[in-house]
MARLOBA-226011 format. One record per residue (C-alpha): residue number from 0; x negated, y, z negated. Coordinates in steps of 0.2 Angstrom, whole numbers, plus 5000, padded with zeros to 4 digits. Each point is the difference from the previous one (the first is absolute). Layout:
<lumpas>
 resi    u    v    w
  NUM    X    Y    Z
...
</lumpas>
This chain:
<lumpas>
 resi    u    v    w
    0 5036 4943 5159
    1 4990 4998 4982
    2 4994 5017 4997
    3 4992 4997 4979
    4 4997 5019 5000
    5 5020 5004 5002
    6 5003 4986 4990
    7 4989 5007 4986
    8 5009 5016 4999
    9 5018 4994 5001
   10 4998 4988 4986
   11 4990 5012 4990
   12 4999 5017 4996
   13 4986 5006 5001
   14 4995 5012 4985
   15 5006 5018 5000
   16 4988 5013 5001
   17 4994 5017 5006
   18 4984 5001 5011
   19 4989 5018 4994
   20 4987 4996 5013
   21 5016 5003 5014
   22 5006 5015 4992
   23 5002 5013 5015
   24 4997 5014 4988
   25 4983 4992 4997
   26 4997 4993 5018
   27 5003 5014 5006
   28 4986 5011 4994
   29 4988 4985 5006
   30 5006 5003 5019
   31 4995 5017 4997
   32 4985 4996 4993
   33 4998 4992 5016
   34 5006 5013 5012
   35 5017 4998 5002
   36 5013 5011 4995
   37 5015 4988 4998
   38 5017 5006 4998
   39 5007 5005 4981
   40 5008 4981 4992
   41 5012 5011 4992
   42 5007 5004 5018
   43 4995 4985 5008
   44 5006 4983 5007
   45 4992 4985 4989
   46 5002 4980 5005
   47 4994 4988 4989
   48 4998 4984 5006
   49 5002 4986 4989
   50 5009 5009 4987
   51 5005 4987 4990
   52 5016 5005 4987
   53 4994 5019 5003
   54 4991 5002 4985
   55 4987 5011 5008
   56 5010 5011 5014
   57 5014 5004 4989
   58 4991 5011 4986
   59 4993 5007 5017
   60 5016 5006 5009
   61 5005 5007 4984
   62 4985 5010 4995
   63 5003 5007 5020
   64 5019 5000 5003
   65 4999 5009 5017
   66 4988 4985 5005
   67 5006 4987 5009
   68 4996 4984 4993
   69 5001 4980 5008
   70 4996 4985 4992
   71 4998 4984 5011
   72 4998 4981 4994
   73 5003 4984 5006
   74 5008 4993 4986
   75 5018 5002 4998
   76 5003 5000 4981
   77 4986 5013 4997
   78 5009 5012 5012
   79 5017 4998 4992
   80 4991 5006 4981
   81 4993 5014 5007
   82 5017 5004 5007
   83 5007 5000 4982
   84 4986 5011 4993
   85 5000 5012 5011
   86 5019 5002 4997
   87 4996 4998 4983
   88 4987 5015 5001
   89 5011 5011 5011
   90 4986 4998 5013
   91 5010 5006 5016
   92 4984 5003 5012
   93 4994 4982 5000
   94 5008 4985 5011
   95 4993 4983 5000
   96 5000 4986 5012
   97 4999 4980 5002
   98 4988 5000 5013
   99 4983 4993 5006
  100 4990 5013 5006
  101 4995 4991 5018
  102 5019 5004 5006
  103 5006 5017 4988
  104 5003 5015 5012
  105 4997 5016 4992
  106 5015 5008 5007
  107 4999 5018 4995
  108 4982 5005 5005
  109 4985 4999 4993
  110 4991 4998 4983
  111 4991 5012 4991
  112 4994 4987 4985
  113 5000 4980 5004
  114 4993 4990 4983
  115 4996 4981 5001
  116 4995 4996 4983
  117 4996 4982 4997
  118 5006 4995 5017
  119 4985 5001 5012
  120 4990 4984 4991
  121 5014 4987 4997
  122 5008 5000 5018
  123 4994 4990 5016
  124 4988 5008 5012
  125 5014 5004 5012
  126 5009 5009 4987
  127 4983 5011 4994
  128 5000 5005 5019
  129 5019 5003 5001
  130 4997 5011 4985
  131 4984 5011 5007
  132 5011 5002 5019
  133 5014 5006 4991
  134 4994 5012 4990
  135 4990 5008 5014
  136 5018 5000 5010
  137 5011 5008 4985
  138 4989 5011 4992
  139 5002 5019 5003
  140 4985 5011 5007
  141 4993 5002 4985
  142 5005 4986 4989
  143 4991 4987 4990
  144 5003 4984 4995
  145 4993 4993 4984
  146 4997 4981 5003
  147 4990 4990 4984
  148 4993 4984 5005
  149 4987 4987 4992
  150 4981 5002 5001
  151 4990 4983 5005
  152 4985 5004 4989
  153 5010 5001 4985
  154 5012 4984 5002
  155 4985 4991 5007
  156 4997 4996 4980
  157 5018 4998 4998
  158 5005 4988 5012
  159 4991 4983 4994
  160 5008 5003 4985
  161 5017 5002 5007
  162 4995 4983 5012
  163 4997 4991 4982
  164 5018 5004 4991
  165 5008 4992 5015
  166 4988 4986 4999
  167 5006 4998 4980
  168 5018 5004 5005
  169 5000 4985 5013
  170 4993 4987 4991
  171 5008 5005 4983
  172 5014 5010 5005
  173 5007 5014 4989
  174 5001 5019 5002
  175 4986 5012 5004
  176 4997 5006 4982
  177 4998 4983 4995
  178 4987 4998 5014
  179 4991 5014 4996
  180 4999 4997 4982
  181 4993 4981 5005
  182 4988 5008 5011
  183 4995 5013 4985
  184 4996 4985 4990
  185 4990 4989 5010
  186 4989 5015 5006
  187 4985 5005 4994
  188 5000 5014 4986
  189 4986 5009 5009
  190 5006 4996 5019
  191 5007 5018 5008
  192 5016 4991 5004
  193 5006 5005 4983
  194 5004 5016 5003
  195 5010 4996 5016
  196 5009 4989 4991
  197 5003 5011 4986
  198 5004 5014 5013
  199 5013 4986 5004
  200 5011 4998 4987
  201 4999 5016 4996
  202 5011 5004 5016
  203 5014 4989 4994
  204 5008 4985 5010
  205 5013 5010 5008
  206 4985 5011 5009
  207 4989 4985 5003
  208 5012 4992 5010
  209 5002 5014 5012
  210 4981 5005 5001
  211 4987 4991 4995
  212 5007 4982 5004
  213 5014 5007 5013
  214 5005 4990 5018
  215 4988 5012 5006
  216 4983 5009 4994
  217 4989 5006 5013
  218 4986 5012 4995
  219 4990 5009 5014
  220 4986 5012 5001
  221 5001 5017 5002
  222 4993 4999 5016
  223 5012 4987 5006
  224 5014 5011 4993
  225 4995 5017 5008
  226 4996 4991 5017
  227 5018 4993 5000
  228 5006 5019 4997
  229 4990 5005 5012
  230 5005 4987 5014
  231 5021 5005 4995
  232 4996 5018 5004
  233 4995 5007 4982
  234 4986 5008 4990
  235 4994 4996 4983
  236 5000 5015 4989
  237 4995 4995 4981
  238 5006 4994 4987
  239 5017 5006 4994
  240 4990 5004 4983
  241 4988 5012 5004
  242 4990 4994 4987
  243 5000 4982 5004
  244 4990 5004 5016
  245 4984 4993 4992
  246 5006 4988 4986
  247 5002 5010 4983
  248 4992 4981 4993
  249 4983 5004 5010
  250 4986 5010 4988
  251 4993 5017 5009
  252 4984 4993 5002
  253 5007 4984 5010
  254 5008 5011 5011
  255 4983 5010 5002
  256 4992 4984 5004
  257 5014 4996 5012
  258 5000 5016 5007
  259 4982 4999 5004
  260 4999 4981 5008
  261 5016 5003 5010
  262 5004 5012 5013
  263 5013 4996 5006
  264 5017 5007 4993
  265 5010 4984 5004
  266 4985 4989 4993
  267 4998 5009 4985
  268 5019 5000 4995
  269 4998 4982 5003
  270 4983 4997 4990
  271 5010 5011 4986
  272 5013 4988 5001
  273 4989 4985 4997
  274 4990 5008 4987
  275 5014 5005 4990
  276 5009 4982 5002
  277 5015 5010 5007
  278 5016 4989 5002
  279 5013 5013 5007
  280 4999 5016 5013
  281 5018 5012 5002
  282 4995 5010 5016
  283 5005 5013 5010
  284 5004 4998 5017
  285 5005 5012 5014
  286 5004 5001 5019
  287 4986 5000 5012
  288 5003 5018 5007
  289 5005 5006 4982
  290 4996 5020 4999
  291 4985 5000 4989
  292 4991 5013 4993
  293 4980 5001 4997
  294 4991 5007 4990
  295 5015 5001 4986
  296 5009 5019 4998
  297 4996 5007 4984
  298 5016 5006 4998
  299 5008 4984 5001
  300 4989 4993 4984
  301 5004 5013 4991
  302 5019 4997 5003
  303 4999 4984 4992
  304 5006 4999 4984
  305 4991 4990 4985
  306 5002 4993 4982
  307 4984 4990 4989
  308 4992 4985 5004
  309 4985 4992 4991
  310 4989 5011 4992
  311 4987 5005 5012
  312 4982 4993 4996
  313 4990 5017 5004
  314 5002 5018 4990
  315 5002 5011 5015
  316 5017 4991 5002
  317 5006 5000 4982
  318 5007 5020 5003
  319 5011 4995 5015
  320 5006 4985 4989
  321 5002 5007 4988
  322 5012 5013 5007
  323 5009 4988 5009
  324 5004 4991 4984
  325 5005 5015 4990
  326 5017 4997 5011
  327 5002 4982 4996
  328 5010 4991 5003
  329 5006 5008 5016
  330 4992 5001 5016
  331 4998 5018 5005
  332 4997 5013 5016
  333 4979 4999 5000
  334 5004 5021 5001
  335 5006 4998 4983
  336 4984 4992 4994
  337 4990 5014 5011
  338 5012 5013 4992
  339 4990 4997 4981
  340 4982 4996 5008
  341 4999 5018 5007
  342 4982 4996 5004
  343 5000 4986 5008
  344 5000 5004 5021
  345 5013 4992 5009
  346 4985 4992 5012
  347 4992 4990 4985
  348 5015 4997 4992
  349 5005 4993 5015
  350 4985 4987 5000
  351 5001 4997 4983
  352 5020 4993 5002
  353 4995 4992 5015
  354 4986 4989 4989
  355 5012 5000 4985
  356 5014 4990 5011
  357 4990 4988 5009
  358 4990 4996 4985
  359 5017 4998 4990
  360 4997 5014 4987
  361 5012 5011 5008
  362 5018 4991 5004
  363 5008 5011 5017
  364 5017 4999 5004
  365 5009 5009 5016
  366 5013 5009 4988
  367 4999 5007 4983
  368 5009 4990 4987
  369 5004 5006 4983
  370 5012 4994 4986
  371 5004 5002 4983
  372 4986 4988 4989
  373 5013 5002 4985
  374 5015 4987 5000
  375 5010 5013 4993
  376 5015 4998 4986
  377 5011 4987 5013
  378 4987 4990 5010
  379 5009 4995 5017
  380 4992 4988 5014
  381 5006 5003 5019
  382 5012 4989 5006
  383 4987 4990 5008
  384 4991 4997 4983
  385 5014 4996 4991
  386 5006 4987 5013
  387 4982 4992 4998
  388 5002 5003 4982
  389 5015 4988 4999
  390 4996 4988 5013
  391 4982 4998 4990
  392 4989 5006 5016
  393 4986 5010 5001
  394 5002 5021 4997
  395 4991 5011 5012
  396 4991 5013 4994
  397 4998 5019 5007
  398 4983 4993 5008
  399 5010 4985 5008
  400 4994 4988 4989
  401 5007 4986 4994
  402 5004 4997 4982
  403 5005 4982 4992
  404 5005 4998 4983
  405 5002 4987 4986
  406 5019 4995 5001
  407 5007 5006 4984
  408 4991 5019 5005
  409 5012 4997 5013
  410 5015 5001 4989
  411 4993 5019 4994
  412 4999 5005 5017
  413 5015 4996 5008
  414 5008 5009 4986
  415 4990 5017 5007
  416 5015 5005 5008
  417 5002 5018 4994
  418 5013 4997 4985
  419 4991 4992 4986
  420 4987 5016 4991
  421 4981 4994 4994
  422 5007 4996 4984
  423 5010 4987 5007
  424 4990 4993 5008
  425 4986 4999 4988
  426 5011 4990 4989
  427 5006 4987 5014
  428 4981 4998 5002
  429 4996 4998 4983
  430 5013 4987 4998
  431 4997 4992 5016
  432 4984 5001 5002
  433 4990 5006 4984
  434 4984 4996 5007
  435 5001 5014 5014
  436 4993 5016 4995
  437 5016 5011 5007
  438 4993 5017 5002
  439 4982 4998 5005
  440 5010 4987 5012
  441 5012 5011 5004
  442 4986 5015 5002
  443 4992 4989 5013
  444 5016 4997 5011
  445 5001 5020 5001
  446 4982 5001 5005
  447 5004 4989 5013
  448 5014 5010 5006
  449 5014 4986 4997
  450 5014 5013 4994
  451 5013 5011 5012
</lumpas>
């Protein structure tokens, strides 16, 4: 039978990357912030489902080795690299699988952590459902699955102009780029479309062809989603960035305005979408009979631990920032920030963290994480860096973000193994490449936390 979408991904890879937004030590702390206390990632069982080459499960199952990590996909040559880097990365708590989701059988129990990113809105509606029952079946008690899908009202600009690159494409053939660029020049300098466009080619072909102009691109509404989660037995709790609750885009007096025109919390999370033009959601979804917990324990805020966002736009927030970024780069305890505002009580500290994450100037985390910011006399990637480094894949940073690089930085990098001093390898880079500014550069991949 002619499946494109399998097709699609046998015959192309699609591009490796990490996904922040389905980070359990981030989505975590959203359930929380929901009323859930889900189990510790670092102890926990974690599926991902559509894990492509495994770009983004195996930096996960080596920050947590006692984790238990499994990647599914249906395409068989992405499963077979993800084999090679994990054996390249000396990641032995992660197993990954040819398998389409309707017929995979978790055998060993339930999951604790199910991510679906990018998956939800280029499938079939039978699959979308397959996906929402499934997880209500497998996951733990207390487990969440983070599922991102496309927004309606922002691809509702979006989608004329992908119908008009096919148009140009059939009658005049060639590839998308070449589509879009025709498109860009026929349209009017003035006309909205040009930054979708430009949005476009931005993205690159090998994106493009998965997303925007994949076999399959269905945005739905929130409502639409959550009613569908609700139907499969599971309850929307949020967005698995606290902060993207309300879209960071909207102004604070659009979403006073909002606030007071709209009562209702659905409707307003959907008249929030539509004013901020949104074009993507990653939520957080739980079982129906989850154990959740109302109104949140203080205790469990102040267990969080934090690092700096954005700086916040009011004064009365600047000391807790402040203090927070006095520990940068690492993402600290919040007892530790308490332990040096002496007179701060724990109560409106506790209120103010809580505004600081979903506002976004506070960044939470489950778990501390601290590092060296300093790349030391002998810098040294993982194994896991170093094999992207040489293969010329994106590196993931201590935040779980992905990192691409100009091809002859590559070259520099792959050479991080540990053996080769600074010196060394400030003079590869000057004679390779002598426009790269090697130690702010190199500065800039400590901050990030790249080194071992």
């Amino acid at each position: 039978m002619h499946d494109p979408i399998h097709e699609l991904y046998e015959s192309h890879a699609y591009p490796p990357m990490s996904h922040p937004l389905a980070d359990p030590a981030v989505s975590a702390v959203a359930a929380q912030l929901g009323g859930l206390q889900t189990p510790h990632p670092a102890r926990a069982r974690i599926l991902e489902i559509g894990c492509c080459s495994g770009h983004n499960l195996i930096p996960l199952a080596l920050r947590w080795p006692e984790s238990e990590c499994i990647g599914i996909d249906l395409a068989e040559t992405s499963i077979r690299e993800a084999h090679r880097s994990a054996a390249a990365a000396g990641a032995s708590n992660v197993q990954f699988h040819t398998a389409d989701l309707r017929n995979f059988i978790a055998d060993d129990g339930p999951f604790d952590f199910i991510i679906a990113h990018g998956f939800f809105s280029w499938v079939p509606d039978e699959v979308k459902a397959a996906l929402l029952v499934f997880c209500r079946k497998n996951l733990s008690p207390a487990g969440i699955a983070t599922v991102s899908f496309n927004l309606e009202c922002g691809w509702a600009a979006r989608l004329p102009v992908i119908q008009k690159v096919r148009a140009i494409q059939q009658a005049r053939g060639g590839d998308i780029i070449s589509a879009l660029e025709i498109l860009r020049f026929v349209t009017e300098s003035d006309s909205p479309e040009i930054a979708i466009i430009d949005d476009m080619l931005a993205k690159g072909p090998a994106i493009l062809a998965f997303d925007d102009f994949g076999p399959v691109n269905d945005p739905w509404p929130l409502d639409r989603f959550a009613q569908a989660a609700l139907k499969a037995g599971l309850r929307w709790l949020g967005e698995s960035d606290p902060a993207e609750n309300i879209p960071s885009t909207l102004s604070d007096e659009m979403v006073e305005t909002l606030a007071e025109i709209v009562k209702d919390p659905l409707a307003f999370q959907m008249a929030a979408d539509a004013a901020a033009e949104r074009t993507f959601r990653s939520g957080i979804l739980c079982r129906d009979d989850a154990p959740l917990e109302d109104p949140i324990p203080l205790g469990m805020m102040l267990g969080f631990s934090v690092r700096m966002g954005k700086e916040p736009p009011e004064s009365g927030a600047l000391e807790i920032w402040r203090a927070i970024a006095s520990f940068a780069p690492a993402c600290v305890p919040l007892e530790e920030v308490l332990a040096i505002l002496p007179e701060w009580d724990p109560r409106d500290m506790a209120g103010k963290v809580y505004e600081g994450i979903t506002t976004g100037w506070i960044l939470p985390r489950i778990e501390p994480y601290e590092y060296a910011s300093q790349p030391g006399d002998f810098p040294k990637l993982n194994a896991f860096r170093l094999h992207c480094a040489r293969k010329k894949l994106p590196l993931v940073d201590a935040w779980h973000k992905p990192c691409l690089f100009p091809e002859r930085h590559f070259e520099i990098l792959e050479r991080m193994d540990g053996n080769r001093s600074c010196r060394e390898l400030a003079a590869f880079s000057h004679s390779h490449c002598p426009e790269l500014a090697f130690q702010p550069w190199l500065q800039h991949l400590a901050w990030r936390g790249m080194f071992a």
